[in-house]
C-alpha positions in Angstrom: -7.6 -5.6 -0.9 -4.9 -4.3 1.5 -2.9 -7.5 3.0 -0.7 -7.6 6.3 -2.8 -4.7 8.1 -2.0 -2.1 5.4 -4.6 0.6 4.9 -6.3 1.1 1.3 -6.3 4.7 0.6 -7.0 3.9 -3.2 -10.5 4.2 -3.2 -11.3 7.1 -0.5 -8.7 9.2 -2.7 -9.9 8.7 -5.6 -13.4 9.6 -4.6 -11.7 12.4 -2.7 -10.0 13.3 -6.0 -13.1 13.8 -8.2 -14.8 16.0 -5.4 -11.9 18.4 -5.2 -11.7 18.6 -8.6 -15.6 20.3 -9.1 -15.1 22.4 -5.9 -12.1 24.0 -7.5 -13.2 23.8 -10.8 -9.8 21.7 -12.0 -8.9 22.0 -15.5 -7.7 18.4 -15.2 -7.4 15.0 -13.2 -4.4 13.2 -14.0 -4.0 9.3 -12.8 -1.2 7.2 -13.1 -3.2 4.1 -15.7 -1.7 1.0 -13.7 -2.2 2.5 -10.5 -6.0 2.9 -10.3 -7.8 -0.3 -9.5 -11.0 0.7 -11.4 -10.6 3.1 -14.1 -14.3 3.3 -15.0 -15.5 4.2 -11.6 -12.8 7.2 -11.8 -14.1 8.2 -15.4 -17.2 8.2 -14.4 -16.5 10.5 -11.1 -15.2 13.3 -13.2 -17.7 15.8 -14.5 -17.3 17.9 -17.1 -15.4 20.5 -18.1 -13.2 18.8 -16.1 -10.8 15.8 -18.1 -9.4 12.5 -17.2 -5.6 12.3 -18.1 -4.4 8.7 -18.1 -0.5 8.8 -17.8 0.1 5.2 -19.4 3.6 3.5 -19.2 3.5 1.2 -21.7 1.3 0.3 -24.9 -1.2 -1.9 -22.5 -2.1 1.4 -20.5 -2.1 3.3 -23.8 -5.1 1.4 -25.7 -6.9 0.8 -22.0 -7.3 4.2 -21.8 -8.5 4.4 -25.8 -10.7 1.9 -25.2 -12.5 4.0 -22.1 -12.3 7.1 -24.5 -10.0 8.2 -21.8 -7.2 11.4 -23.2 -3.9 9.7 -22.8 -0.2 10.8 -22.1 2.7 8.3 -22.1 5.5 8.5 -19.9 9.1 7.3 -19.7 8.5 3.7 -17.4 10.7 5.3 -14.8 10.6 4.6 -11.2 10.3 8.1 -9.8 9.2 9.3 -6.7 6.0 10.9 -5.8 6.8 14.6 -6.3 9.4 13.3 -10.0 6.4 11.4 -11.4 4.3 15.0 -11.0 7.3 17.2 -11.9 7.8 14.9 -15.2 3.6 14.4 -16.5 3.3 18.2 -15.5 6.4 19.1 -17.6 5.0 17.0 -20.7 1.3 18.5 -20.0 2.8 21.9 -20.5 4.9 20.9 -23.5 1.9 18.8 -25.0 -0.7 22.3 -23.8 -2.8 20.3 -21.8 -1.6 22.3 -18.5 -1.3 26.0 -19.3 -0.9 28.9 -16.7 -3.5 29.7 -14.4 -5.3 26.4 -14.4 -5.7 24.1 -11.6 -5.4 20.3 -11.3 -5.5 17.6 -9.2 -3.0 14.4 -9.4 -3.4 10.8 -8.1 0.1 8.8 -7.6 1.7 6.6 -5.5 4.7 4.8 -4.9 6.0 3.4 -8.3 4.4 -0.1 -9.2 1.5 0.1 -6.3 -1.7 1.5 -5.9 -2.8 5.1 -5.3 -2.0 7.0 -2.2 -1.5 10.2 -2.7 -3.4 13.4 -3.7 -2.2 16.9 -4.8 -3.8 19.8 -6.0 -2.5 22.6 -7.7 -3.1 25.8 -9.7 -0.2 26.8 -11.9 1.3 29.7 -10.9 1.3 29.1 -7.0 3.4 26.4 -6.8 6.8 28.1 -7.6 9.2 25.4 -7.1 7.0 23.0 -9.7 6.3 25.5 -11.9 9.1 27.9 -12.4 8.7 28.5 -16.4 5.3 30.2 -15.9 5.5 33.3 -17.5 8.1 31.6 -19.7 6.5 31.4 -23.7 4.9 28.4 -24.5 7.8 25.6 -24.0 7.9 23.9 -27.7 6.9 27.3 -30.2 10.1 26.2 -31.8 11.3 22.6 -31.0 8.8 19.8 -32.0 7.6 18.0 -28.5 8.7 14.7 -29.7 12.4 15.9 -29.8 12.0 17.2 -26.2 10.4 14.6 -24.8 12.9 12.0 -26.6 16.3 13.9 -24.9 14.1 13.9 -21.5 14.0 10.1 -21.5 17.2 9.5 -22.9 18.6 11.7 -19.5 16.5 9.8 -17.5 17.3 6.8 -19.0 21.2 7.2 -18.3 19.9 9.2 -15.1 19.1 4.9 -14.2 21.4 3.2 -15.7 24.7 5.3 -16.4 26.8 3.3 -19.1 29.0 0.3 -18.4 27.4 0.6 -14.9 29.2 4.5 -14.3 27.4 7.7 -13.6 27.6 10.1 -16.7 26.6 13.6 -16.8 26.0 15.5 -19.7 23.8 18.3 -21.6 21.7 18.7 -24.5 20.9 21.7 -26.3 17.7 22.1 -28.5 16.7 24.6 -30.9 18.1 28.1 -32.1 20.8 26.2 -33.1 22.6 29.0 -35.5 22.6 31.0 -32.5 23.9 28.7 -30.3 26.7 27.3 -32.3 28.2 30.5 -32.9 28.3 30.5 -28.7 30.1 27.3 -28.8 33.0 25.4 -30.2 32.8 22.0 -31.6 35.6 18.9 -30.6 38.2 18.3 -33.0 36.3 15.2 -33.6 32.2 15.5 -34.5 30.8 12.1 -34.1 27.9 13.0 -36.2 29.7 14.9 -39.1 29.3 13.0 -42.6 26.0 11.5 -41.7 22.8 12.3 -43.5 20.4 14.4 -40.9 17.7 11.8 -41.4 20.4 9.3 -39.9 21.5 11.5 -36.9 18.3 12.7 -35.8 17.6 11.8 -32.5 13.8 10.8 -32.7 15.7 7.6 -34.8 16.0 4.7 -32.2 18.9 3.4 -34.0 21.3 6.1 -32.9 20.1 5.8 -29.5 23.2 3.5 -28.1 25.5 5.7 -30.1 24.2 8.7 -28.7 24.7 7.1 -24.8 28.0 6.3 -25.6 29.0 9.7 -26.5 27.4 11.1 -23.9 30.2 10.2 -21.6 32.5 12.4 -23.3 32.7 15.8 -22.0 30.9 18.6 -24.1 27.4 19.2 -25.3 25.1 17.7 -27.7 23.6 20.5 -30.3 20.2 19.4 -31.9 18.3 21.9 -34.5 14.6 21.7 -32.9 13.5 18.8 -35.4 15.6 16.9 -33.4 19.1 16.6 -35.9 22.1 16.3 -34.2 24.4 18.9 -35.2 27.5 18.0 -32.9 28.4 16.3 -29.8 31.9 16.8 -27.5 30.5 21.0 -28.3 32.1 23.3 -25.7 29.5 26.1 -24.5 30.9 29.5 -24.6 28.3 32.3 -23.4 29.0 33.9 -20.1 27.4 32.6 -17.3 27.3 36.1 -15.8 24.5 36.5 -18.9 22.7 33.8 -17.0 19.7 34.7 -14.5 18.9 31.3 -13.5 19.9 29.7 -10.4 23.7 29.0 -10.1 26.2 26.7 -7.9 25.3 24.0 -9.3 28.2 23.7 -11.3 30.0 24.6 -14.7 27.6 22.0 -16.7 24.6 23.4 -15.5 26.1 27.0 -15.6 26.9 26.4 -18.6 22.8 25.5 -19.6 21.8 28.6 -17.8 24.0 31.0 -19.4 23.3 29.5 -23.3 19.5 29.3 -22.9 19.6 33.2 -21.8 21.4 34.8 -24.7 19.5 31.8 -27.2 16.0 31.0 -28.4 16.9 27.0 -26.7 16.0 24.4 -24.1 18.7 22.5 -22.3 18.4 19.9 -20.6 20.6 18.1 -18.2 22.2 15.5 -16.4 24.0 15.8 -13.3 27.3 12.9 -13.1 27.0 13.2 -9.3 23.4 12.8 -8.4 21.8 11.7 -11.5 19.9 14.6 -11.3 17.9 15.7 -14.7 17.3 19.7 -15.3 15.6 21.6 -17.7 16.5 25.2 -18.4 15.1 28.0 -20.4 15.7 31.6 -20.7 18.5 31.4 -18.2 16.3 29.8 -15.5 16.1 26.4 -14.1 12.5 25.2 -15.2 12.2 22.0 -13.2 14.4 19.0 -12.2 13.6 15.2 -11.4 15.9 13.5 -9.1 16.5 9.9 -9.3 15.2 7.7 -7.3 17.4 5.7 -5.3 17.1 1.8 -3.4 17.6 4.0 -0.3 14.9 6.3 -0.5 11.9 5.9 1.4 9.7 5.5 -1.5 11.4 3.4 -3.6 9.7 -0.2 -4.3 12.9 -1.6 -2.7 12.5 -0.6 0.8 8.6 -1.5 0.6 8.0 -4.1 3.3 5.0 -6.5 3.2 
């Protein structure tokens, strides 16, 4: 129940949710798990073809869902806003191919750690600044999805919490690595060199604080896309005159543009300034999720009873 005069829009949303989803014959409903007050009612509202998506958190969320025979996606347990929790599930939707072009959805979110407020419907395609790698090929043909989704957190996770409490900006590269390494130029020192590829790999948690710690050097990370790290402190070459994504955002994120148009890679990105995290592909800026911060209107800080 809503305390202290508030107004519940849980329930009418969620109701509204499942009726917009059959009038415009939505591929897909996708819920925030610990956000939705009674999960069985919403099952239950959405009629085939049409699927529940439960974005889960954490492990609780996970095998609730399983238990409802709900499909399930986890997400980083960031606090994002509205609009960066549906950039970040529709990013992993497309990499996972449980979004694909032409299909439209529906979303129920809310500010982080509450209740549901907010619905948004979309079709893919109309919605540039969302979903500017339509048209792109499919985003993981050549980079398994773990991998991508493992860098994605680890930017978001620095994206929160920087290292030894300063910013850091930095850039991974995945995939086509031949190609890319002969567009770049490795440090005199390669943290990674020496090491089996099993025990540089970045889908191993164990390298995970090594890999943050580097990150605050200047230079790019270079992972083949089964997620080995082939060097770190790498400075990107290719001309960022090759590049036809969107520029002046600076030389790191030129620099992502212009080696995902003359390579076969994904690059992804963290901005030292804003805390910013990019991913780019075939030259072009495919989405970014902007960090949250205690000033912004809909972070859990500023909530008042």
């Amino acid at each position: 129940m809503a305390k202290n005069n508030e107004i519940d829009f849980a329930a009418p949303i969620v109701e509204a949710g499942a009726q917009v989803a059959k009038k415009v014959g939505a591929r897909a409903v996708f819920a925030y798990f610990d956000a939705v007050r009674n999960p069985v009612k919403l099952k239950d509202s959405i009629k085939p073809p049409t699927k529940l998506i439960a974005i889960c958190k954490d492990a609780s969320d996970v095998e609730h869902a399983k238990s409802l025979g709900v499909i399930n996606m986890h997400v980083p347990a960031f606090s994002l806003s509205r609009m960066g929790q549906i950039k970040m599930a529709t990013l992993l939707a497309f990499s996972q191919g449980l979004l694909k072009q032409g299909d439209a959805f529906v979303f129920l979110t809310g500010v982080a750690g509450k209740s549901i407020d907010t619905l948004v419907t979309m079709r893919v395609g109309e919605e540039y600044e969302l979903f500017q790698s339509v048209g792109q090929p499919k985003l993981t043909e050549h980079i398994r999805r773990p991998v991508f989704e493992k860098v994605l957190t680890l930017c978001l996770e620095l994206s929160y919490e920087g290292r030894e409490g300063k910013p850091v900006g930095t850039i991974f590269v995945i995939g086509d690595h031949v190609e890319v390494q002969k567009n770049g130029q490795e440090g005199r020192i390669n943290p990674f060199k020496g090491y089996t590829e099993k025990e540089r790999n970045i889908l191993d948690d164990s390298i995970k604080e090594t890999v943050k710690e580097i990150a605050k050097l200047d230079g790019a990370f270079i992972l083949k896309g089964t997620g080995v790290i082939l060097s770190a402190c790498t400075m990107l070459h290719a001309s960022a005159s090759t590049a036809t994504g969107e520029m002046g955002l600076g030389s790191r994120h030129a620099a992502a543009a212009a080696i995902t148009s003359v390579t076969k890679s994904i690059a992804v990105t963290l901005s030292e300034s804003t805390g910013t995290v990019r991913v780019w592909r075939r030259g072009q800026l495919i989405t970014e999720i902007e960090k949250l911060t205690r000033s912004s209107p809909e972070s859990p800080q500023t909530d008042t009873a």
